[in-house]
VONUNU-197405 format. One record per residue (C-alpha): x, y, z. Coordinates in pm, whole numbers, plus 50000, padded with zeros to 5 digits. Example, Ala and Ser with C-alpha at 12.3 -4.5 7.8 and 13.67 -1.06 7.14 Angstrom:
% residues 2
NODE	51230	49550	50780
NODE	51367	49894	50714
//
This chain:
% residues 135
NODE	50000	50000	50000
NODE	50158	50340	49905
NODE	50240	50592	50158
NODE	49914	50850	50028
NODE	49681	50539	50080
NODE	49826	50456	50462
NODE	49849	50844	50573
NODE	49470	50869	50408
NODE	49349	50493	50610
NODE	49583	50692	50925
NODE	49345	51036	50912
NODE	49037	50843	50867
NODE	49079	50664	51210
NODE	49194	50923	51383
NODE	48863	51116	51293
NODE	48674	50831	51338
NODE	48804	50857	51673
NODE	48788	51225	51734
NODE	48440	51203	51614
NODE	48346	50903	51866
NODE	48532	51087	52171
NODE	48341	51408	52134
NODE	47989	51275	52105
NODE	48084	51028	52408
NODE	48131	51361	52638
NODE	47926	51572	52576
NODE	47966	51774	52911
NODE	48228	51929	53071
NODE	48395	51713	53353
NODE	48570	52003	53612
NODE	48877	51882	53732
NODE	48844	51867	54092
NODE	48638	51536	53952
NODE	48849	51367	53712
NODE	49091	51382	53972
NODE	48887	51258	54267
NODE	48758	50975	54023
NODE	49125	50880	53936
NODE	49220	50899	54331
NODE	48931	50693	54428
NODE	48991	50462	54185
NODE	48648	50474	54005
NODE	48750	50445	53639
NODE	48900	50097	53727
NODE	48504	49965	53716
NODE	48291	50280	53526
NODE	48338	50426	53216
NODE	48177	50821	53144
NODE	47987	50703	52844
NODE	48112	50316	52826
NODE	47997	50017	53084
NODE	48267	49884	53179
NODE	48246	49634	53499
NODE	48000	49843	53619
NODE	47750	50083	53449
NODE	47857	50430	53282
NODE	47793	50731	53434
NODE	47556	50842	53173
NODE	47340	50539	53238
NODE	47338	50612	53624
NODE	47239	50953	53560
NODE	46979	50889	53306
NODE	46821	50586	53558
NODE	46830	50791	53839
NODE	46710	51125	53678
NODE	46370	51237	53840
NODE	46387	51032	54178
NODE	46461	51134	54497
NODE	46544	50814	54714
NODE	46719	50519	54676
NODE	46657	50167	54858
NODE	46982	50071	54954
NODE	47007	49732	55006
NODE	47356	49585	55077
NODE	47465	49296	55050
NODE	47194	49139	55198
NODE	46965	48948	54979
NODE	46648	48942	55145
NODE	46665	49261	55260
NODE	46366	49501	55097
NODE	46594	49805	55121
NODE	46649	50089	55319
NODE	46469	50410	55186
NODE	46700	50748	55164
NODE	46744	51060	54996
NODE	46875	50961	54636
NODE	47205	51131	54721
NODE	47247	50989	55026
NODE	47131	50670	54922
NODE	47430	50682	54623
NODE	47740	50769	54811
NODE	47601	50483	55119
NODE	47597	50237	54799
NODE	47942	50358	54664
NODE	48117	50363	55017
NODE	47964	50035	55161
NODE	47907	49868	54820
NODE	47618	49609	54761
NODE	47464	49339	54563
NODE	47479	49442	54210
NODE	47161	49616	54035
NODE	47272	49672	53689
NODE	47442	49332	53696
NODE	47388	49055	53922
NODE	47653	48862	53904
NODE	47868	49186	53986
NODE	47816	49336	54275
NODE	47927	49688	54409
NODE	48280	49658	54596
NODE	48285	49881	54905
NODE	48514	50182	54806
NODE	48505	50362	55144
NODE	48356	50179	55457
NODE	48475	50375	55705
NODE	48330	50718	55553
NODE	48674	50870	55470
NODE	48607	50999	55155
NODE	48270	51072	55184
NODE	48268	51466	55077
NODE	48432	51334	54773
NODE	48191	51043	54706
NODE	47945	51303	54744
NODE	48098	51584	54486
NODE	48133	51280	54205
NODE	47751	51173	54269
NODE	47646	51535	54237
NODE	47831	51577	53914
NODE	47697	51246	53821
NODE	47358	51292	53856
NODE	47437	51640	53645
NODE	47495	51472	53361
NODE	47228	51573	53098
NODE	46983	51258	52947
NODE	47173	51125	52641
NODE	47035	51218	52301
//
């Protein structure tokens, strides 16, 4: 293949790329929380537009979009959930983890039991649930 032909296949990638990149974010993530999300660790299992192990961002923010609790329910199977505030509800999910809802086989590892981090669990679920509905 001639040099034109690879630098042409090269460009058409890259926009390809470009292209897919932009419509995946299409809002602004400050970075106060790309950098609590890295030091937390949450990218290892969520994606911003793309499940990964767990669900995206923008699929937590459009299922949760409108509500105002959240029946957190642990890790306990038979339990019927305790009832809070959707925020509150979140960040007890995120810090204590849970039996999986999107998936489960995959449940929701406990990323701060002992409430460390909580401002910052709090800050990401705000921005999460900020995220406008996909289009």
């Amino acid at each position: 293949m001639s040099n034109i032909r690879w630098a042409i296949l090269i460009a058409t990638m890259m926009l390809s790329m470009t292209a897919h990149a932009a419509e995946a974010l299409r809002v602004e993530i400050p970075p106060e929380i790309q950098s609590q999300v890295r030091m937390l660790g949450c990218d290892a299992c969520h994606g911003w537009s793309r499940t990964k192990f767990g669900p995206a961002w923008q699929d937590v923010a459009d299922r949760y979009r409108g509500q105002t609790s959240y029946a957190y329910k642990g890790f306990n199977i038979d339990s019927a959930g305790e009832k809070l505030p959707l925020v509150a509800g979140l960040v007890k999910k995120i810090s204590k983890g849970g039996k999986g809802e999107w998936n489960e086989y995959i449940p929701m590892a406990p990323n701060d039991p002992q409430g460390i981090h909580a401002k910052e669990i709090t800050n990401i679920v705000n921005f999460i649930l900020s995220i406008p509905p996909k289009k």
